[in-house]
N, C-alpha and C positions, 0 to 999 in steps of 0.2 A: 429564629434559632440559628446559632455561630455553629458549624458544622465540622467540624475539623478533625477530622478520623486518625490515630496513632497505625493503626493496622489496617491494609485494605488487603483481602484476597479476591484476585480474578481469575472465575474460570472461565477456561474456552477449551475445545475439542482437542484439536492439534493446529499448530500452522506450516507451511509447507514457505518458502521465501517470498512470493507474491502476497500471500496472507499476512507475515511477517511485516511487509513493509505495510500495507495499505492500514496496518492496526495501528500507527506507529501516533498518529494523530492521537487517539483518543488514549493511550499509555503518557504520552509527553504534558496532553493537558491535565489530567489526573497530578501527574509530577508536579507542575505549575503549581498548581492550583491545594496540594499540601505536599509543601518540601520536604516535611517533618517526617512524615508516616512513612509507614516499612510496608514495602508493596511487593504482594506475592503474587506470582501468577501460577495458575496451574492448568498444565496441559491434560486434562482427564482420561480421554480417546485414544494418546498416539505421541507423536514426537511433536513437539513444538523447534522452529527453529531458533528460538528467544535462549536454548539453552546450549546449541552450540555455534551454525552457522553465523547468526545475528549478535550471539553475546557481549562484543567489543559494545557495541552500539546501541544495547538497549542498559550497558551495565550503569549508566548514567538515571536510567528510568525505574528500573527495577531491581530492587533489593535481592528476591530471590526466585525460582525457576524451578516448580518441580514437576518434572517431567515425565509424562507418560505413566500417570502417576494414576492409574484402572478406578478411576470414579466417575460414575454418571453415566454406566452401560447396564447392569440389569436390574431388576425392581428386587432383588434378593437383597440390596444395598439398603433398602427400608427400613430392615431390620437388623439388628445386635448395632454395634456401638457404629456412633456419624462417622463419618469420614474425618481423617484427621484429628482422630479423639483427642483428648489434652491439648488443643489449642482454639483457642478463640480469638476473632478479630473482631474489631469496631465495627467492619462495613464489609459485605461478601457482593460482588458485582458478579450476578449471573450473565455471560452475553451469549449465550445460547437459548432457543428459542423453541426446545422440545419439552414435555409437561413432564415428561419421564427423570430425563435427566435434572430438569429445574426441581422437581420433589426431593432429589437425593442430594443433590446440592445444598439447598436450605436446610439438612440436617448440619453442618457443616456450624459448631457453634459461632454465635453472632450476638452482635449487637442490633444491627442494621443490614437487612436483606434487599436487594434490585435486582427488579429480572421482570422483561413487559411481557412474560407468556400469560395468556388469561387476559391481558389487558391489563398489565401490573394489580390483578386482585391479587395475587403473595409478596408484592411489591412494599416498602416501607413508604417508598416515594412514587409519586405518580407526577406523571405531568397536570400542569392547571385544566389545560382541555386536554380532556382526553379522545382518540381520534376512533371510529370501529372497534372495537376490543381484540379482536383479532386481525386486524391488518395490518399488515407488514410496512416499514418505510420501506422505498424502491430504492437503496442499495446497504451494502453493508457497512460502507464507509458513514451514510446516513443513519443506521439503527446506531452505528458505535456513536456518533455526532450528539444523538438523541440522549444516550444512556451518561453520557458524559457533562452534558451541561443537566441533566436532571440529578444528577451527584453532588456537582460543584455548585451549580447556580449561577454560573457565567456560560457566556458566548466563548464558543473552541474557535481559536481564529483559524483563518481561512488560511494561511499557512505554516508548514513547521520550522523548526530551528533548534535542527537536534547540532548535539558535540562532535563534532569530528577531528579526529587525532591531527597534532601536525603534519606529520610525516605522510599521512593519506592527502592530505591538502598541501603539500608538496608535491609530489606524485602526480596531483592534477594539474598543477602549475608546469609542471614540465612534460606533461601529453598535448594541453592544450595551453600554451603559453601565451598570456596576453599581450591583444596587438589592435591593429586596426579594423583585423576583421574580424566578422560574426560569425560565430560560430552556430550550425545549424544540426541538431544530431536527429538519425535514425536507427529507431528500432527493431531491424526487420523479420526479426524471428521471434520463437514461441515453441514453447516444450509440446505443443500440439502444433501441427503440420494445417489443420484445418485454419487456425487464426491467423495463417500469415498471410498477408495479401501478398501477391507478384515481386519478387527481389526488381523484377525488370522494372515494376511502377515506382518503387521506391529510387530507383538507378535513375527514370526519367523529372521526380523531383528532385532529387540530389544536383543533377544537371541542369535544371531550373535556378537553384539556392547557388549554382559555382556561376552561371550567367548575369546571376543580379549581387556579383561581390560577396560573398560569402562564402567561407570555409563548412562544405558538409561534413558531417562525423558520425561514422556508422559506430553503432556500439553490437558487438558481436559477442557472443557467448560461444564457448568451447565444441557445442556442436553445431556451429555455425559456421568453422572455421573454414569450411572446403566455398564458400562465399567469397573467402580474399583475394583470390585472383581473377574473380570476375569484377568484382569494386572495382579494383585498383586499375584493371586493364579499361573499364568503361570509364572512371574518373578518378583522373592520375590524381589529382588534387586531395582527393578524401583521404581524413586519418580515419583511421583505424583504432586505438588508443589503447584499446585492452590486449591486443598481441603483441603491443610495444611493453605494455605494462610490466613491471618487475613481480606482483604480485597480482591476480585480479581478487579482488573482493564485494561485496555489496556495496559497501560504504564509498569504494573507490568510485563506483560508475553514481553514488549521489552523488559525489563531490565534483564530479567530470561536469553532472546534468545543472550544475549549479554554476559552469561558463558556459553553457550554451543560450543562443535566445531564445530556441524554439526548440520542438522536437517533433518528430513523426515517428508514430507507437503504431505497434499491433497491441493484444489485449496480451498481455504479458506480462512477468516479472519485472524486467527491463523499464515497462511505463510505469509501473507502482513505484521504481527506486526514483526516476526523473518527476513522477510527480512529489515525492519524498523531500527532494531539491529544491521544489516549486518551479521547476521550468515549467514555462508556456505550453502546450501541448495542442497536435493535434493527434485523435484516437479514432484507432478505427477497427469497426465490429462486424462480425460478420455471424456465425450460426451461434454465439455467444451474447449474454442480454448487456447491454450498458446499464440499463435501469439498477442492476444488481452488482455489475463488474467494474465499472468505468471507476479509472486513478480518482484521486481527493487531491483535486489540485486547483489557486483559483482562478488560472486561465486556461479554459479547455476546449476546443471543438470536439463534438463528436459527429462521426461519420459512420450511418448504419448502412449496412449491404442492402438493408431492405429498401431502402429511399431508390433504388435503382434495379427491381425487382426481382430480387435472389436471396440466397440467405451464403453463398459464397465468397470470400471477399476477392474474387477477383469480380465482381460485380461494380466493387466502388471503381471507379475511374478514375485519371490521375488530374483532371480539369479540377473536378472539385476541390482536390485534398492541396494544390497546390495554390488554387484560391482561400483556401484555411488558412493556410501558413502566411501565402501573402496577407491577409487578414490580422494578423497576429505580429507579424515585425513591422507592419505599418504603424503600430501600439506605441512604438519607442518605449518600451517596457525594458 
């Protein structure tokens, strides 16, 4: 059967910008894969960023955005008229994975319903094997991978290649201007305090990446900012990019992560937009799971706290993460 859907609606909870980029995979192959169709997504729970933060950059993928749009929180929704009464779509992609909200969803008129809670029993489509009925793929980037090639019926390639504006890929051309050298970035913050390993480990790989030819590049976020003059004074060498920047946006730090050769991430927003890029990556985890969190990108180290007995990341050491990295530009990638 030729599958080719006019309408897709997708729901999901809320996304917050980390969330935002790491879905960006499984929105772009849907796109691919029917150019034609008019693709709704709807944030049920809460704010998705797809309808402001993100919107330049998903407006290529997605038709339309409604947001924060109170479906799929309590069983009173069962009853009097579905959700979004007077419309129907070809194909409704549930990618939440509670029996509650999936019930009120699939009121939601349809042609064709996906959703693997149950083990895709309310599912139109199933995988050929099917795996435990109820076990989970180990991340989220993997359940969207799943729900995505059981849709289309192709392989989601293993990197993106979204649209980015001139003027933003200008912008990165004159942060990080090409030349002879490599450009090497670090991530070293995180909206939580607990995922950031040691500014000082990242300061002592930096130091490593400026001794073996290479230009480091911290990428900083706004509350990161009291960081720049410990950079700058331990290594004069490092840019900086996004304090230089005229405007900082999400798209701007892909497009930065997209001259770099490598990178060294904490579990962040920051490693979802470079693995967004496809930069090389090394990741590092600490009381946070990789099996669940870890970027969609398809050169990765991961480095857990627990390999070195702790769930802190000052546990990881800076031997290993700089043996990754050496690892990774030895690739000539």
């Amino acid at each position: 059967m030729t599958f080719d859907p006019k309408s897709i609606l997708i729901y999901s909870g809320a996304e917050r910008v980390g969330d935002g980029i790491y879905k960006l995979p499984f929105v772009s192959h849907l796109r691919h894969s029917f150019p034609d169709a008019w693709i709704t997504w709807v944030a049920g729970k809460g704010h998705t960023v797809y309808a402001k933060e993100l919107a330049p950059l998903v407006a290529p993928l997605i038709n339309e955005v409604l947001n924060e749009a109170d479906i799929g929180r309590h069983w009173s929704e069962m009853l009097g008229p579905p959700p979004l009464a007077g419309r129907c779509f070809d194909l409704v992609i549930d990618t939440g994975r509670v029996f509650r909200t999936t019930m009120i969803v699939r009121r939601i008129s349809h042609h064709y319903f996906v959703s693997s809670v149950l083990g895709y029993l309310l599912s139109d489509f199933r995988p050929a094997k099917l795996r435990d009925g109820l076990t989970k793929p180990p991340s989220v980037a993997g359940f969207l991978r799943g729900l995505a090639e059981l849709v289309t019926g192709k392989p989601m390639p293993d990197t993106l290649d979204l649209e980015l504006d001139g003027e933003t890929l200008d912008e990165a051309a004159r942060l990080l201007p090409s030349s002879e050298t490599d450009y090497v970035g670090f991530a070293p913050g995180s909206n939580d305090p607990v995922k950031c390993w040691p500014l000082d480990h990242f300061i002592k790989v930096a130091y490593w990446v400026e001794q073996h030819g290479k230009r480091p590049v911290f990428l900083l976020g706004p509350s990161e900012s009291h960081w720049v003059e410990t950079i700058k004074h331990a290594i004069p060498s490092a840019l900086l990019p996004l304090q230089d920047a005229a405007s900082v946006t999400p798209w701007l730090t892909i497009a930065l992560g997209r001259r770099l050769r490598a990178a060294v991430a904490n579990d962040c927003g920051a490693a979802h937009m470079l693995a967004a890029a496809n930069t090389p990556l090394v990741s590092l985890f600490g009381p946070t799971k990789p099996e669940k969190f870890a970027p969609s990108t398809k050169i990765i180290t991961i480095l857990k706290a627990q390999n070195w007995g702790g769930d802190a990341m000052a546990s990881i050491p800076v031997e290993p993460v700089v043996a990754a990295l050496e690892a990774i530009l030895s690739r000539g990638v």
